[in-house]
N, C-alpha and C positions, 0 to 999 in steps of 0.2 A: 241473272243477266240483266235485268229490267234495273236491279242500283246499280251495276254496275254501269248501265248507260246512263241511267241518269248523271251519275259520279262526272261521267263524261263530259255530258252536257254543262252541270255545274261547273265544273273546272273551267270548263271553255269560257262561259259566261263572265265568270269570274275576272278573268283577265279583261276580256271584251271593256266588263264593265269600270274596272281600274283607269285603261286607256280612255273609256267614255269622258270619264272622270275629269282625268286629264285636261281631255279635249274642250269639256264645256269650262272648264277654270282657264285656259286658253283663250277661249272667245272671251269670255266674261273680262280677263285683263287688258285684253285687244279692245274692246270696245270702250272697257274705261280709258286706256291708252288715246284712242281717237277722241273722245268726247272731249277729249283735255287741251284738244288743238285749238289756239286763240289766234285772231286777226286783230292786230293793235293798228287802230285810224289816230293819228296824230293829225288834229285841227288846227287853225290857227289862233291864236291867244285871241281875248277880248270878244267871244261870241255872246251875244245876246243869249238869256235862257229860252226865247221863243224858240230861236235859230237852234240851239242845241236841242230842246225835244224835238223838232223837228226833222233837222237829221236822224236821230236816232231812230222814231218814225217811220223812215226810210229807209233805213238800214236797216229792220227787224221787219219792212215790207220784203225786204229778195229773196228771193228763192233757196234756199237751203241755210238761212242765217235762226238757230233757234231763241239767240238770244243777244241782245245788247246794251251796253253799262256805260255810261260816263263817268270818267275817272278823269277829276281837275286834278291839274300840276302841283296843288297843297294836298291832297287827301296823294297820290304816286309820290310825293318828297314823307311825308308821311308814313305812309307804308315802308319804303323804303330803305327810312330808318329804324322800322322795325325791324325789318330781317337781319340788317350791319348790328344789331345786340347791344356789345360790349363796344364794339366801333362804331357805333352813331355819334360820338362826335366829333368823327371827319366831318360831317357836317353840318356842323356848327355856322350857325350865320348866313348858310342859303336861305333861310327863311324870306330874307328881304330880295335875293337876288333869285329866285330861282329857277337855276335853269331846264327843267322839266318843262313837257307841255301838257298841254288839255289833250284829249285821247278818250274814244270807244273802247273798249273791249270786248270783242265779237265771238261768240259760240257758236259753233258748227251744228247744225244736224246730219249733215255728212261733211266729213273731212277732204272727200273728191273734190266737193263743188269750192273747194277753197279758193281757188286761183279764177272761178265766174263769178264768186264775191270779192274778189279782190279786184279785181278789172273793173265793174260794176261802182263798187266803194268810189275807186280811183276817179273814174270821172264824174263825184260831184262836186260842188263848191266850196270852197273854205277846208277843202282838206290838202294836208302836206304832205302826208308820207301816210305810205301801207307797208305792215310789216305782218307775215304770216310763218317766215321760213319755208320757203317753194324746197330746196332741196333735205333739210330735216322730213319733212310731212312728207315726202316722198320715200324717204328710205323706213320710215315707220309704216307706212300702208304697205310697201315690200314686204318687211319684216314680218308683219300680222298676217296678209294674204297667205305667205308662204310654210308659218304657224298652221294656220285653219286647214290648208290643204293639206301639207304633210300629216297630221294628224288624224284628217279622216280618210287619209290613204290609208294609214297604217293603221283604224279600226278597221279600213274595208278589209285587208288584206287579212287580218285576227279574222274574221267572219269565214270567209274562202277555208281559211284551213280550219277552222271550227267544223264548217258543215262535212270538211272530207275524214276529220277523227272522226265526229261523233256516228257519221252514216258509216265506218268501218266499225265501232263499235255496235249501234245498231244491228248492223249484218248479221252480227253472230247471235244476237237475239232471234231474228229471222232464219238464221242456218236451224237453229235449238227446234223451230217449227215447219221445216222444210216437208216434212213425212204429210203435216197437217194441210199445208199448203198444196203441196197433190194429191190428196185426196179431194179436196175442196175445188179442184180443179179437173178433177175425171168424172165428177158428179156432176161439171156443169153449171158452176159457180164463175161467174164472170171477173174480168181482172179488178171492175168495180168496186163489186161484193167483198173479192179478199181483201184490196187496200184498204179498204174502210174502218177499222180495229185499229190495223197499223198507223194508219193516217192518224185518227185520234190517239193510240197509244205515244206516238212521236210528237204529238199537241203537250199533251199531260207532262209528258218527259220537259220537253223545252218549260212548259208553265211551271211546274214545281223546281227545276234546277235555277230559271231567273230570279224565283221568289225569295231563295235561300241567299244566293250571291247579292241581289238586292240586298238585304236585312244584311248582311256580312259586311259586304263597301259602307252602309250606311253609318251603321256602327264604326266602324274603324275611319271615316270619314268625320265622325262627331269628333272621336276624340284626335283625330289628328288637325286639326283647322286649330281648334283649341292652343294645340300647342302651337304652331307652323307662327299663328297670329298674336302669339306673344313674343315671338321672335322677332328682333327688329336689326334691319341692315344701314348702321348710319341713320340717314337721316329719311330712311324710306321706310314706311311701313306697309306690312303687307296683310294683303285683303285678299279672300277667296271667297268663290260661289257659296251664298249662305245654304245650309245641311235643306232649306224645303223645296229652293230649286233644284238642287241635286237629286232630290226624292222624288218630283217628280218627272224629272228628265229620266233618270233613272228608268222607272217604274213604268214608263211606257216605251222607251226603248227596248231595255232588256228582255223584256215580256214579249214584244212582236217579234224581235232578233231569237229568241228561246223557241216561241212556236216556229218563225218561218226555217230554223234548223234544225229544229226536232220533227215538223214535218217532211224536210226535205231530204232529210238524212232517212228517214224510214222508206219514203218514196223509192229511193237510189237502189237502199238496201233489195229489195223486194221485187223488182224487175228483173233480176235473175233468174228467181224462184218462179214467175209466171209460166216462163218458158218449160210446157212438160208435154 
């Protein structure tokens, strides 16, 4: 009865731990997602180099701005015919006209405060235009928000019915010692004294069922990243939670989630049995 609870527990964990999984490659993409959001300050041509470190200065003085770049109109005509490849010579011959401007590029440390550095930005001098994207950045913090939360609804939810399998499995472990339970009860043994086993047996259970499904997602985690990450979609490649943050995210979830349901499941079980 004692593997076969445990079996229980594993199982449950197991899942638990897949959707954990999940969840933190979630946040982790969500957070690169955000980190990626730029405020482009378009200044006006002909500034002085004092005047541009200056500004910049100032702009990596405001309140949730983590980083900012000046990017002249030759180095943006530049770039830009980098990414056109094969068609960089459409343009051909801006070099003497160009029509690009001088321009910041601004890094978030939060993506919220986008639109109080934009405002901000906006009223100093020598600048023309702010451009952030207010409703893009808006439907991506939706998008993330609704990621993060859906997901760890639906570990909480895995958890809820974990603890109500594994404490019916439990139970019959407890049914198995019922005889022992009242006797230990008509001698005078308080409801304390008997939890106490159980309490710790339903520790051990949840500790050794996490450790296994631990080492099992891990494992199957090494070798699946491997593959996932040499998969490429066009011109996107893709990145997930490297295997040591997962180990430890992991490793301390799963272990307190293992005990706080292996104890709770045994607690539930066992209150029946008190009653003699």
């Amino acid at each position: 009865m004692s593997v076969a609870a445990i079996s229980s527990v594993f199982a449950a964990l197991l899942v638990i731990g897949i959707f954990l999984t999940v969840v933190l490659n979630v946040d982790y993409l969500a957070t690169r997602l955000e980190s990626q959001v730029e405020i482009k300050v378009y200044v006006n041509d002909g500034l002085s180099t004092e005047v541009i470190n200056a500004m910049n200065k100032d702009i990596k003085g405001l309140s949730g701005v983590k980083d900012s770049m000046f990017l002249s109109k030759e180095k943006a005509l530049e770039e830009f015919t980098e990414q056109l490849g094969e068609n960089s010579n459409l343009l051909d011959g801006l070099e003497e006209d160009n029509p690009l401007a001088d321009s910041f590029i601004v890094t978030m440390e939060d993506p919220r405060m986008a639109s109080n550095v934009t405002t901000a930005i906006s009223a100093m001098s020598n600048v023309e235009n702010v451009v952030y994207g207010k409703e893009e950045l808006e439907k991506l913090l939706n998008i993330t928000y609704l990621l993060r939360v859906g997901s760890l609804t639906i570990v909480f939810i895995l958890v809820l019915i974990s603890i109500f399998i594994i404490s019916n499995t439990i139970k019959l472990t407890v049914f198995a010692r019922r005889k022992e339970i009242g006797i230990m009860k008509y001698v005078g043994a308080t409801d304390g004294f008997v939890k106490g086993p159980f309490f710790a047996e339903g520790i051990l259970m949840g500790l050794l069922g996490s450790i296994v499904s631990i080492a099992i997602i891990c494992i199957g985690y090494h070798f699946g990243i491997r593959y996932i990450e040499q998969q490429s979609l066009g011109f996107i490649s893709i990145t997930l939670l490297p295997i040591a943050s997962v180990f430890y995210n992991l490793s301390f979830s799963l272990v307190l989630i293992g005990i706080i349901i292996g104890s709770l499941g045994s607690m539930i079980s066992i209150r029946k049995f008190l009653k003699v």
